[in-house]
N, C-alpha and C positions, 0 to 999 in steps of 0.2 A: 504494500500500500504506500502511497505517498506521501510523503513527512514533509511539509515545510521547515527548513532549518532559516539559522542564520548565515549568512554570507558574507563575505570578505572581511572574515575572521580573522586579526593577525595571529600565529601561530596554528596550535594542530585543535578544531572543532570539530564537533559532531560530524558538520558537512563534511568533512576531505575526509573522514578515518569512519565513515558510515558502513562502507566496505569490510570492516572491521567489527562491526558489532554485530554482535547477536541476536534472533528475536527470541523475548522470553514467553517461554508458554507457560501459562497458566492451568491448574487446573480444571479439568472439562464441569462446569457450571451446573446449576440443576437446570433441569428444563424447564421452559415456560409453559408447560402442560400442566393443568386439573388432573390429577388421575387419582383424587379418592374416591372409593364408590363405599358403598355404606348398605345398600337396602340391601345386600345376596345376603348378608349374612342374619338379617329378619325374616327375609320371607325364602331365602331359597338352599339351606340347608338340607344336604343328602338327607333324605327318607324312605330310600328302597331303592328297585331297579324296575326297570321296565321293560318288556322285549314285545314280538309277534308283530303282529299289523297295527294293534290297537293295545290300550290298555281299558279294562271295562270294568265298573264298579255298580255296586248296590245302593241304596240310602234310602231309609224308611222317609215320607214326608209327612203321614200322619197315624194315628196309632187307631182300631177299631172302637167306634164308638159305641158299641152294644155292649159295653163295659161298665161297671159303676153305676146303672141308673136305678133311681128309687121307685118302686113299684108297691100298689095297692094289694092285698089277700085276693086274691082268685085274677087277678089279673093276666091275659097271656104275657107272656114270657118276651123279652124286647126280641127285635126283628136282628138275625145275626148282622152285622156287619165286618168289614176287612178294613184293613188299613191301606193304604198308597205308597207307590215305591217310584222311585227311579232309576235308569239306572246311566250314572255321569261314566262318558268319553274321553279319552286323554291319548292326543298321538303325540308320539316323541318329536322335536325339531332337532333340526342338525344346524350347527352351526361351527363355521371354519373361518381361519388362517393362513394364508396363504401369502409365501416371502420366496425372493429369489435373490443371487448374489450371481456376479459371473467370477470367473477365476482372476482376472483381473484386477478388480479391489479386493478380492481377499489374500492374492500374491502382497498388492501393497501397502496393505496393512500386517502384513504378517509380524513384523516384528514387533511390536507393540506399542509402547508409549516411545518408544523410539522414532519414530513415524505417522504413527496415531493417536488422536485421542480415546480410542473406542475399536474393536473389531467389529466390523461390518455385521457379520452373522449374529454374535452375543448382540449387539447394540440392537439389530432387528426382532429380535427374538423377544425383547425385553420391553421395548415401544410396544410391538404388535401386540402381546399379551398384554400390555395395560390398554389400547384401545379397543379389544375383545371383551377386559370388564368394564369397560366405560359404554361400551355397549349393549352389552348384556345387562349391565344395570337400567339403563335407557327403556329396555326391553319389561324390565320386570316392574318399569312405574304405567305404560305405556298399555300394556299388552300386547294382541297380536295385530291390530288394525296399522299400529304403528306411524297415526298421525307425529310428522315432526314441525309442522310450522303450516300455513294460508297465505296462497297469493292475494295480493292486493291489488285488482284490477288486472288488465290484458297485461302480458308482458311478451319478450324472445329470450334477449341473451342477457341482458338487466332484468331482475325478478325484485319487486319490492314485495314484503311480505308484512303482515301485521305485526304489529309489537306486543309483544313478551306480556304484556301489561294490560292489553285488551280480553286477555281471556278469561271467560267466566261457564259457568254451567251449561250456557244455551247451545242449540247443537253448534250452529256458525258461528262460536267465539268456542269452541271447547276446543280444538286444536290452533289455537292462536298463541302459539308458543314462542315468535320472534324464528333466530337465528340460534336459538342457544343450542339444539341440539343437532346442526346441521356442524361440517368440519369441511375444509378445504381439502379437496381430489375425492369428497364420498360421492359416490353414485347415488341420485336423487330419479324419480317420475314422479308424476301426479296425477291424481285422479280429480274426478269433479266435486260437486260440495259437500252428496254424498258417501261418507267415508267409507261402507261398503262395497261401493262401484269398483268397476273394472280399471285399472292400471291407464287404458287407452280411451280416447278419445274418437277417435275416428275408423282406422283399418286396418287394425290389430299387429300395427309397429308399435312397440314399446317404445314412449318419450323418455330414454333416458338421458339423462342432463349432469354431466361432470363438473361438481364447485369450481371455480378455478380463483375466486375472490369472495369477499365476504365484508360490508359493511356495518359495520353496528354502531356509527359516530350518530347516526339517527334513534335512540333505542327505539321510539314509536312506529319509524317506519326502514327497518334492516333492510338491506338490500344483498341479492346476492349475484354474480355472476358466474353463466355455465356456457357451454355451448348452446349453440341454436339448435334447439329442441324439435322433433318431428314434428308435434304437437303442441302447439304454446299453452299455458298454463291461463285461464281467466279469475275473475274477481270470484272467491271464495275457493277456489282448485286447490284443495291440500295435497302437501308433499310426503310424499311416500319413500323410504326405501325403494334400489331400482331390485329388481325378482324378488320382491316381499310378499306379492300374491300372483295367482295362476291367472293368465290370458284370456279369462271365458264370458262364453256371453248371457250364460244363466246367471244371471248378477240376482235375482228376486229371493234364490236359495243360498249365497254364499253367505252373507251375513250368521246363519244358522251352521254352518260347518267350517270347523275349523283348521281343516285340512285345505282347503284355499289358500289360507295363508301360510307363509314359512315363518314368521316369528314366534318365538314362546308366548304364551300367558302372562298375565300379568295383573296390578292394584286395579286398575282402573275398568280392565275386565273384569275382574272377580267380586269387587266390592261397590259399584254401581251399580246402576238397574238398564233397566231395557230400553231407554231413551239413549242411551251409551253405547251397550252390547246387547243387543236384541237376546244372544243365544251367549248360553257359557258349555261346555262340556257336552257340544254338539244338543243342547235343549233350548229349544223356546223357552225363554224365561217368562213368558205369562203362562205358563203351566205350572207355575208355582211360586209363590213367595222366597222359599229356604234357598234357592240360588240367585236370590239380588241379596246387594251389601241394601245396609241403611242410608240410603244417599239423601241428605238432609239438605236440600238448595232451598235458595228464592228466584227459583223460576230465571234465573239471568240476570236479576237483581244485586248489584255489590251491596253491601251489607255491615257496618262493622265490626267486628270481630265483639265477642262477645262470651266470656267463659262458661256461661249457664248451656252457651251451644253445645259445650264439651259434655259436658252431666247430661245434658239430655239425649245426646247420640249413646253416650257409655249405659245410660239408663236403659233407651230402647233396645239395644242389643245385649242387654243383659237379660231384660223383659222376653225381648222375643225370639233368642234364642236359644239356649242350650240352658243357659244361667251361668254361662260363663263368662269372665268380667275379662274387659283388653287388659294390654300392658303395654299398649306404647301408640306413642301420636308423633307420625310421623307428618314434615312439611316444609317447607323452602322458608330460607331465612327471613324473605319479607313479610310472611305471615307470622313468625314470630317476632317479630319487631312489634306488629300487633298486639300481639300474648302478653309481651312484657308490658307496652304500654299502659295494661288493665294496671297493673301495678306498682307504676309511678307515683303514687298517691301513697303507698305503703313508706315512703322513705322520711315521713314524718316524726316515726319512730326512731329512738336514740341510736341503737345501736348497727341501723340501718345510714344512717345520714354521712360519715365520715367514707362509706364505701358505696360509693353510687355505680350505678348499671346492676350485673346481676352475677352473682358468683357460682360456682360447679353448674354444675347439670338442672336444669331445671324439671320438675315435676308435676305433674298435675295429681289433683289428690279427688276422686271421685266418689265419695262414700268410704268403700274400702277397695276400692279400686287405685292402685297408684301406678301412672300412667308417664314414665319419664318421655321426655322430648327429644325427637330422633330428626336434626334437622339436616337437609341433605341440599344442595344446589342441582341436584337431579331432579328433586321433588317438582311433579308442577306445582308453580304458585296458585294464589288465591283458594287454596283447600288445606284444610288437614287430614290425613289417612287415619283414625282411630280402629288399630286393629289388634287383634289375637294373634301372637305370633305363632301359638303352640298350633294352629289351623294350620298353616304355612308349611310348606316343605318342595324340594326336586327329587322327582324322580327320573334315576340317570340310566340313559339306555347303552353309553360310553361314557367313560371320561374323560379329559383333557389331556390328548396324546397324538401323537404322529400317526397320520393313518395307513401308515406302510414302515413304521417301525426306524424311520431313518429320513436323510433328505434324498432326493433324486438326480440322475444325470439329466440335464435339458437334451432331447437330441438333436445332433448336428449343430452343439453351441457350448463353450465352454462356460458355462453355467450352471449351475446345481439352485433346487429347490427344495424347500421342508410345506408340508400341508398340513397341519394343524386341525384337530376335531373335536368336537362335544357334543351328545345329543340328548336327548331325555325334554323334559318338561316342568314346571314348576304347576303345582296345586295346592286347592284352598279346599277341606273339607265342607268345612262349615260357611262359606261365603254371609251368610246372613248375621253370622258372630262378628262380622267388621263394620265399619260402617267410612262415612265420609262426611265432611262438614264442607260445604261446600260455598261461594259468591263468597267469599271473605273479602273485602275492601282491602289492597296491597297496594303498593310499591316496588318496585321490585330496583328503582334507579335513584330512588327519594323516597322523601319521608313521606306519607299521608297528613294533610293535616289535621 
């Protein structure tokens, strides 16, 4: 790089003896990468294994009512009745990895910090795996529809998208997630406004569309640039992962099967209702209450945050499910910036005043329910997740491994590649055990006032 020096130095300066010096390296820096994720290990901790075409289970939804009733002396005998069952669906997703290096750079890195800051292979290996959980976390707030952000108006190669900050319960603000979870070089399509639709627009060429820039000096209105799209993207066209669902044109039935799509499960599957995800566990969810969460909205209304919401979601789902109480309330920092502010008022107190904000872990206390705070910048804003974690679990149909045991020769290239794999699923037994607080009044760039 180019130094400007001083010049016509008498004697020997930097300028004439620069030939001489050294450049010093420094150690290789952290990255500028986010890569905490948080929610795998609430909801998606090993619980078995999975194989076959499917996974198929049982679940009582109501118990026989010709049980318990009080009857008169001579009276007949109550009319038998059964109970109701179902029986919840679960296919595995696969998801992969996939790096390649040519002999090349990994000749000229060979020798190590002698020449590099990093070996090429280690250093890919080590990114890719933390963008596979950064992913996969994405995936388990999300579920499998996999809305990541809304075009805002017609676009081509310039895409502005809504902000981060508009989104609330109603369908056409529910995926209005900005930019945040979109990355430079990810493969993007789009479907129309509704989320269940097909990938394509017109002649079943997949619009796939390559990040290549990413603006977020706007937060309200992000902008992103990709190639020119087969199909341009219009006003309300949510962006989809590109091969996140199948090509087809029975669109009426996909919403109900979830083999359609390739993403896992997920919060926002499982513990919403049927204005979200019509179907969970390949069922229509108007066949029965026990597979929606408690999704507590106002109708697309923001709303201020309010801690009695808490007690009342913890209540209903204690009421109306199992009688099992949550343990944790999960949600994106701008919502608890809310939380806290209920209790700004609290620092009136003596021993509170000398230490202002808020110290360890915060808590919610619901009855006997105690509920700590799991805040995650994955989380979508303007909601809280109030759930049961012990509901939660993955089950792995593989684990995270080489799918041929090693990396591969490229042929007719001096190049080698590793493919990377996981498959299985993540599930909620009890979906009606969790619930959601939903239209929370945020911020996500500023305060509220």
């Amino acid at each position: 790089m180019t130094i400007n020096e001083s010049t016509g130095v008498t004697g020997q300066g930097r300028s004439s003896f620069s030939s001489r010096l050294k450049t010093d390296f420094m150690a290789k820096w952290d990255d500028h990468v986010h890569k905490v994720v948080k929610i795998a290990d609430k909801v998606a901790k090993k619980k078995g294994s999975m194989g076959g075409k499917e996974s198929l289970g049982s679940v009582a939804t109501s118990l026989p009512q010709s049980a318990g009733i009080a009857q008169f002396e001579g009276d007949t005998l109550p009319t038998p009745s059964a109970g109701t069952y179902i029986q919840p669906y679960l296919h595995a997703r696969d998801l992969y990895m996939r790096l390649r290096w040519t002999g090349q750079v990994e000749r000229a890195a060979r020798r190590g910090d002698k020449h590099a800051w990093a070996q090429p292979r280690k250093e890919d290996i080590k990114n890719g795996t933390a963008q596979f959980n950064i992913n996969f976390a994405r995936m388990l707030y999300l579920g499998r529809y996999q809305g990541l952000g809304v075009a805002s108006g017609s676009s081509t190669v310039t895409q502005t998208l809504y902000g981060r900050d508009a989104r609330t319960s109603a369908t056409a603000d529910f995926y209005k997630f900005g930019a945040h979870y979109l990355r430079v070089g990810m493969e993007v399509d789009h479907c129309a406004s509704a989320i269940t639709g097909d990938p394509v627009a017109l002649d079943g060429v997949e619009s796939v569309m390559t990040i290549s820039a990413i603006d977020n000096s706007t937060p309200s209105a992000p902008t992103i640039t990709t190639n020119d799209p087969t199909t341009n993207p219009s006003d309300g066209s949510i962006l989809i992962p590109a091969g996140s669902r199948r090509v087809d044109t029975g669109t009426s039935t996909n919403a109900n099967n979830s083999s359609y799509f390739a993403g896992v499960s997920g919060l926002l599957e499982y513990v919403s209702d049927l204005n979200s995800y019509a179907a969970v566990y390949d069922i229509a969810r108007a066949a029965g209450d026990t597979i929606s969460g408690v999704h507590n909205k106002s109708g697309g209304n923001v709303r201020a945050f309010d801690e009695n919401l808490i007690a009342l979601v913890t209540d209903q789902v204690v009421d109306n499910g199992v009688g099992d109480e949550p343990d944790c309330l999960a949600m994106h920092s701008s919502v608890r910036r809310e939380y806290v502010k209920q209790t700004a008022g609290d620092r009136r107190f003596a021993p509170v005043q000398k230490d202002k904000g808020y110290a360890g872990r915060l808590v919610f206390n619901a009855g006997d329910a105690e509920l700590p705070l799991l805040v995650d910048r994955d989380c979508p804003p303007g909601l809280a997740f109030v759930l049961n974690t012990k509901d939660w679990g993955w089950l792995s149909q593989s684990d995270m491994g080489s799918v041929d045991g090693g990396d591969r020769f490229i042929a007719n290239q001096d190049s080698r590649e590793v493919i990377m794999h996981k498959s299985g699923n993540v599930f909620c037994e009890k979906p009606f055990n969790n619930g959601i607080i939903d239209d929370i009044q945020y911020d996500t760039d500023s305060l509220v006032a």
